[in-house]
N, C-alpha and C positions, 0 to 999 in steps of 0.2 A: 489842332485844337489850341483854343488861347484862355490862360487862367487871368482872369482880372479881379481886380479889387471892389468891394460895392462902391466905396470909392469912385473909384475910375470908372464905374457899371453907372451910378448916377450924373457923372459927368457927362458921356458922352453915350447915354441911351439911345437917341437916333442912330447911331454907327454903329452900335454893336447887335441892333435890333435887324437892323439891314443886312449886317454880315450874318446872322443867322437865317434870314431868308435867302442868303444865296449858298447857303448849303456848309456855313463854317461851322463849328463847334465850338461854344463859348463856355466856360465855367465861372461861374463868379463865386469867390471865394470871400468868405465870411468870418472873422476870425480862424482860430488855427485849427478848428474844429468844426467846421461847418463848409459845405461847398453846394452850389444850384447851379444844374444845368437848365440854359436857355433852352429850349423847346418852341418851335412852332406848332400851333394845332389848325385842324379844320374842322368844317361841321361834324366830317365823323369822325371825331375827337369825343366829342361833344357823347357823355351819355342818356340824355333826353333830346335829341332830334328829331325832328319830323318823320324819320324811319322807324325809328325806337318806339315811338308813340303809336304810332301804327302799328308796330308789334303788340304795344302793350294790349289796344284795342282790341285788335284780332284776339289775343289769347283770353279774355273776358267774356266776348262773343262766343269761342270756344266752351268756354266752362257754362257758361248759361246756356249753350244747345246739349250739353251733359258730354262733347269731346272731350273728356280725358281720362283719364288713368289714376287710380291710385296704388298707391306703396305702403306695404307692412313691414318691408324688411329691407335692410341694404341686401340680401340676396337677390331680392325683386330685384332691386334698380341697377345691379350686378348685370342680370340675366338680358335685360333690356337692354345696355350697355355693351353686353356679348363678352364679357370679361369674366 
């Protein structure tokens, strides 16, 4: 893991963006009280992707053919949960 300054995070963005896609861990460090880690993401990172959507879809289709369930109680949602 390497702590950098925004500083040095602005300087040299391309190097440290690269070393985070080959799997290092970067922190950039922001005053003496703040710190962000680099993270790469991908699509399913991402929570509206074409997967998600297509959930969404489905479960709309769902409630308008009247598939689903409703709850009066956290016991309900308890028991369905098997807990």
């Amino acid at each position: 893991m390497v702590i950098i300054s925004s500083r040095e995070f602005r300087q040299h963005q391309k190097e440290y963006f690269e070393r985070v896609d080959n799997g290092e861990h970067i922190i950039v460090q922001r005053g003496k009280d703040k710190a962000y880690a680099l993270t790469p993401i991908t699509p399913n990172d991402m929570y509206f992707n074409a997967g998600m959507l297509k959930r969404l879809k489905d479960s709309l289709e769902q409630i308008e053919n009247g598939e689903y369930q409703e709850f009066s109680s956290s016991k309900d949602i308890s028991e369905l949960l098997g807990l």
